[in-house]
N, C-alpha and C positions, 0 to 999 in steps of 0.2 A: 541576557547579554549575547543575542544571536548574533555573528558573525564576529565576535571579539575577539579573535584567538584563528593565526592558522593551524594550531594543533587540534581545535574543536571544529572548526567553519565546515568541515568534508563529514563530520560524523553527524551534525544538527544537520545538514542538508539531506544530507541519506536517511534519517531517521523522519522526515519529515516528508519525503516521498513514498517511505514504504507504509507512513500513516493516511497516505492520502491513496495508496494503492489500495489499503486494507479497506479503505471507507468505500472505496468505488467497488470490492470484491461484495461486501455486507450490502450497498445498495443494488447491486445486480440480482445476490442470489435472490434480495425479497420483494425485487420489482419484474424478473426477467420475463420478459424481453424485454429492453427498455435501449432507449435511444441516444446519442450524444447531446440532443436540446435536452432531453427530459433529467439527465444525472445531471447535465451541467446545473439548471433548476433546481431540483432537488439537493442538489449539494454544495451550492452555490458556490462553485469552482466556475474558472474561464473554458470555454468549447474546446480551447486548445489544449487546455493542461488534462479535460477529459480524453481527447481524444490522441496524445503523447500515453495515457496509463491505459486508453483501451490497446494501445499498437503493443506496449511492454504484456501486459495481461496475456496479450491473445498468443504474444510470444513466447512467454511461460507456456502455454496450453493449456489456461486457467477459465479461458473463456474462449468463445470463436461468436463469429457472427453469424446472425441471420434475420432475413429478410426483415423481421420486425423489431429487431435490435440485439443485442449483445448477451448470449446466455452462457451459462457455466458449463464443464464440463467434469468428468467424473476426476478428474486431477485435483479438483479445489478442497475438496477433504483432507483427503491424503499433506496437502501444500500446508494448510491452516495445520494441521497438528504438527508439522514440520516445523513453522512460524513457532508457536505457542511454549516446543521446544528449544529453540533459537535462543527467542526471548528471555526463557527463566533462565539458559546459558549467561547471557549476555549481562541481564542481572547480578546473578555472583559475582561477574567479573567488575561490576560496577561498585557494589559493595565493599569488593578488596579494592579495588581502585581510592576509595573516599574512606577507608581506614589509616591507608598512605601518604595521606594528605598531610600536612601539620597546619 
């Protein structure tokens, strides 16, 4: 029921870019170097919506460019266990949330 609810439409949208951020972090590390045709290909995402999460990525300091495309930098460990933590946060909170429910 995506976009059915303004109390949900902001959390399904964010949640649905930090899966598409996550996808392009996992195809960088195991392609790097690699290019905006070539992710866009490989993950059959539009050039622009790769190259909107390489500009955020590179922003974080998760990645940086070079000459033959886009590689990680020593940040992205550190970030993904940060993530990973986030998430099982986020979970509980989801849990109690749908207890609440009737």
């Amino acid at each position: 029921m995506k976009g059915g609810s303004v109390l949900t439409s902001k959390i399904e949208s964010e949640i649905d870019l930090l899966q598409r951020h996550v996808q392009m972090l996992k195809a960088i590390m195991e392609n790097e170097p690699i290019g905006i045709i070539r992710l866009s290909e490989l993950l059959d995402f539009p050039q622009h919506k790769v190259r909107y999460s390489l500009r955020i990525l590179e922003q974080e300091g998760l990645i940086k460019p070079s000459p033959e495309g886009a590689v990680t930098t020593e940040k992205l460990r550190p970030f993904m266990e940060h993530l990973k933590e986030l998430l099982a946060k986020m979970e509980e909170t989801v849990q109690e949330l749908k207890t609440q429910l009737v």
